[in-house]
MARKOL-307547 format. One record per residue (C-alpha): residue in one letter; chain; x, y, z. Coordinates in nm, 3 decimals, decimal comma. Example, Ala and Ser with C-alpha at 12.3 -4.5 7.8 and 13.67 -1.06 7.14 Angstrom:
R   rest   kette         u         v         w
R      A       A     1,230    -0,450     0,780
R      S       A     1,367    -0,106     0,714
REM end
This chain:
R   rest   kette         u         v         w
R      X       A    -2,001    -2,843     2,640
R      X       A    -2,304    -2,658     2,836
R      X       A    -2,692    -2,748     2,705
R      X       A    -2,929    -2,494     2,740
R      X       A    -3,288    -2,660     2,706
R      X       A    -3,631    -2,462     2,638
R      X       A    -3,976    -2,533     2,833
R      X       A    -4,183    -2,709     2,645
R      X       A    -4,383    -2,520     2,338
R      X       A    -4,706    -2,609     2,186
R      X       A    -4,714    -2,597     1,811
R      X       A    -5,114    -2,608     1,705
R      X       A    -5,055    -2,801     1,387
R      X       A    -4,945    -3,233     1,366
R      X       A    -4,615    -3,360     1,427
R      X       A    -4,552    -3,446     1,061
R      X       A    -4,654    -3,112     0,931
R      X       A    -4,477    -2,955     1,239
R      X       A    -4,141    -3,121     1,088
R      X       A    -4,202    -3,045     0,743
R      X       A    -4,190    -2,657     0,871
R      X       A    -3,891    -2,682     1,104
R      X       A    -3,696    -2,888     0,846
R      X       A    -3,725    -2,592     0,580
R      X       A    -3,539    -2,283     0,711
R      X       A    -3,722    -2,120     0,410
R      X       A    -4,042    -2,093     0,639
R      X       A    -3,857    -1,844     0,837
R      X       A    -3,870    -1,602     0,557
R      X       A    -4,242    -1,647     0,488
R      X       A    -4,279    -1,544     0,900
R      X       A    -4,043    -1,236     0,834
R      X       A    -4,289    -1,132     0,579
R      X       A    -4,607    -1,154     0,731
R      X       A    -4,480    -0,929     1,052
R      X       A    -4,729    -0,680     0,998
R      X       A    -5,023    -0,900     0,942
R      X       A    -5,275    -0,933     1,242
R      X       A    -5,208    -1,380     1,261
R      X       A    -4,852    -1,254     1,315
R      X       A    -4,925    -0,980     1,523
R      X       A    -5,160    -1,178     1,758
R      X       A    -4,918    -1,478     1,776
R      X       A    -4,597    -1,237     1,903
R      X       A    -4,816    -1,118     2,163
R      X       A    -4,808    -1,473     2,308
R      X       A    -4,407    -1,411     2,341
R      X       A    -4,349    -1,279     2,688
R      X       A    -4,338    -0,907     2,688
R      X       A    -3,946    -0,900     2,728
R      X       A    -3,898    -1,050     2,430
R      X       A    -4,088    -0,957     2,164
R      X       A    -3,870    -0,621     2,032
R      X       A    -3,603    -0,894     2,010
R      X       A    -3,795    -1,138     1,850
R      X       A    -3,911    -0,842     1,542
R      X       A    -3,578    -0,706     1,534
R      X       A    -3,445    -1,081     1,463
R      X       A    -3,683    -1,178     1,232
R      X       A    -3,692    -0,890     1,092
R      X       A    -3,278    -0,959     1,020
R      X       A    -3,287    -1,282     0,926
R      X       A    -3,168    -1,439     0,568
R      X       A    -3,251    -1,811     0,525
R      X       A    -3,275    -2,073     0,242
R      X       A    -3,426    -2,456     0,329
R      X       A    -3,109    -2,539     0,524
R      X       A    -2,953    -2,308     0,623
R      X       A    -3,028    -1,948     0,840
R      X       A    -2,836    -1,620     0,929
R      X       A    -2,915    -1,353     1,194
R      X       A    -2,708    -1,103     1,355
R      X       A    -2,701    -1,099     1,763
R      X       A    -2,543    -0,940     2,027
R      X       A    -2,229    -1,160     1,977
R      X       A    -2,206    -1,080     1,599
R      X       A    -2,352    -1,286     1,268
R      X       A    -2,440    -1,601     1,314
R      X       A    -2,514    -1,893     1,056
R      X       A    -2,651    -2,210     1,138
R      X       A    -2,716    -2,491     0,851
R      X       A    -2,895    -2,832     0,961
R      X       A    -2,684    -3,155     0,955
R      X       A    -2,942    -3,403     1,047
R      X       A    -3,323    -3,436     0,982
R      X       A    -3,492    -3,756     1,182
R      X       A    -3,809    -3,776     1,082
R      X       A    -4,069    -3,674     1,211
R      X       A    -3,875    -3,582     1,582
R      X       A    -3,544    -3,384     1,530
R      X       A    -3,406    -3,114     1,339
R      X       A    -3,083    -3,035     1,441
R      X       A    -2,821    -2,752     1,291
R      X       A    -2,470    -2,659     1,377
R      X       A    -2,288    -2,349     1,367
R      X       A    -2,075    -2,266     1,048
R      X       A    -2,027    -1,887     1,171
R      X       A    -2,039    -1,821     1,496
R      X       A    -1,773    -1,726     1,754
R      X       A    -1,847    -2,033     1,973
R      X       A    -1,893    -2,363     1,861
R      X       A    -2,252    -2,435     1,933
R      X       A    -2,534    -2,703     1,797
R      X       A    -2,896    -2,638     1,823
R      X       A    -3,153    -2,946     1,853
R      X       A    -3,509    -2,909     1,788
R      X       A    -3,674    -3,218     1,942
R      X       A    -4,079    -3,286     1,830
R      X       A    -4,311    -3,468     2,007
R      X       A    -4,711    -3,532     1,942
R      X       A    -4,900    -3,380     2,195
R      X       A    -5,229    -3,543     2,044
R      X       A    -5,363    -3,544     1,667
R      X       A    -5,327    -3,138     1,598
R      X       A    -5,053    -3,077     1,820
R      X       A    -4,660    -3,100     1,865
R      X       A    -4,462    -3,050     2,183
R      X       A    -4,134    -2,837     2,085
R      X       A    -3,821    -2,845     2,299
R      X       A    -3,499    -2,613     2,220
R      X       A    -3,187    -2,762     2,257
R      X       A    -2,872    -2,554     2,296
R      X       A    -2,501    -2,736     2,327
R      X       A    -2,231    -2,477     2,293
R      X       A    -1,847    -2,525     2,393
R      X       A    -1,833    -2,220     2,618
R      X       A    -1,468    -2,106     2,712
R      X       A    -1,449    -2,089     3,086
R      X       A    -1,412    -1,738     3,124
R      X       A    -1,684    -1,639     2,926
R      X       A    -1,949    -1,892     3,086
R      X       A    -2,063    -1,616     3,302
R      X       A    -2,143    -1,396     3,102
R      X       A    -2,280    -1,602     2,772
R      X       A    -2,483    -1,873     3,030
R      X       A    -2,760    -1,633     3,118
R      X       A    -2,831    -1,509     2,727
R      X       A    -2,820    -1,848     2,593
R      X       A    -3,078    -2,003     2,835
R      X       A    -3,290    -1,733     2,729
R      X       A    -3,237    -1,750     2,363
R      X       A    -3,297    -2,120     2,369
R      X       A    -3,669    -2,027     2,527
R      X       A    -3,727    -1,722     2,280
R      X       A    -3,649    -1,921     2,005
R      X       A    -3,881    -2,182     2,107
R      X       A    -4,141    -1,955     2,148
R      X       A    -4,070    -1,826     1,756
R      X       A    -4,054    -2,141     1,638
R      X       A    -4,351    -2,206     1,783
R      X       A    -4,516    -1,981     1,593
R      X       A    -4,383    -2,110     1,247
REM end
């Protein structure tokens, strides 16, 4: 099992109401919608410049319900449903479709009264022979997806 883990992210909003967010796939959808608004807009500008085509194109893709999410990616559909909710500090989902095994951890943290610290957590069991070329894209997704969630 490799772990990919994200920098640090800032969400601008309390730790509880950061969890309530991240432990309701549905918010995804409501962020899908509001693409074209200028809040959006301004907020994938703070995505670094090689991501943000990435970042539309997947939201833009993505179908979701309060537990569960699926997006298509370079390595074909993927669904992810959350198996364990610790509240108010992790939210973490496991992969019912994808063609590794993989788990993804999102681990909260105040960062003072307004704020929460986000950190991405990627475990997948990578076969050996593809570790080279799935390592690289998975450290990056778990720091793009930070930076999305981020924004939720």
């Amino acid at each position: 099992m490799q772990t990919f883990e994200s920098g640090q992210k800032t969400m601008s909003r309390p730790v509880a109401e950061a969890f309530a967010r991240l432990s309701d796939l549905s918010a995804l959808a409501s962020l899908r919608e509001k693409l074209s608004t200028p809040e959006i807009a301004g907020k994938l500008e703070q995505v670094p410049a090689e991501y943000r085509d990435t970042v539309r194109s997947t939201l833009q893709a993505i179908q979701c319900d309060a537990d569960s999410v699926s997006v298509q990616s370079p390595l074909g559909a993927i669904a992810m449903r959350i198996v364990e909710r610790q509240a108010p500090n992790k939210v973490r989902l496991e992969a019912e479709k994808s063609p590794i095994p993989a788990t993804l951890t999102l681990n909260l943290q105040p960062a003072g009264e307004a704020a929460t610290n986000l950190q991405v957590v990627i475990e997948a069991d990578i076969p050996f022979l593809m570790r080279g070329m799935l390592s690289g894209p998975l450290a990056k997704a778990a720091d793009g997806l930070a930076n999305v969630l981020a924004m939720v």
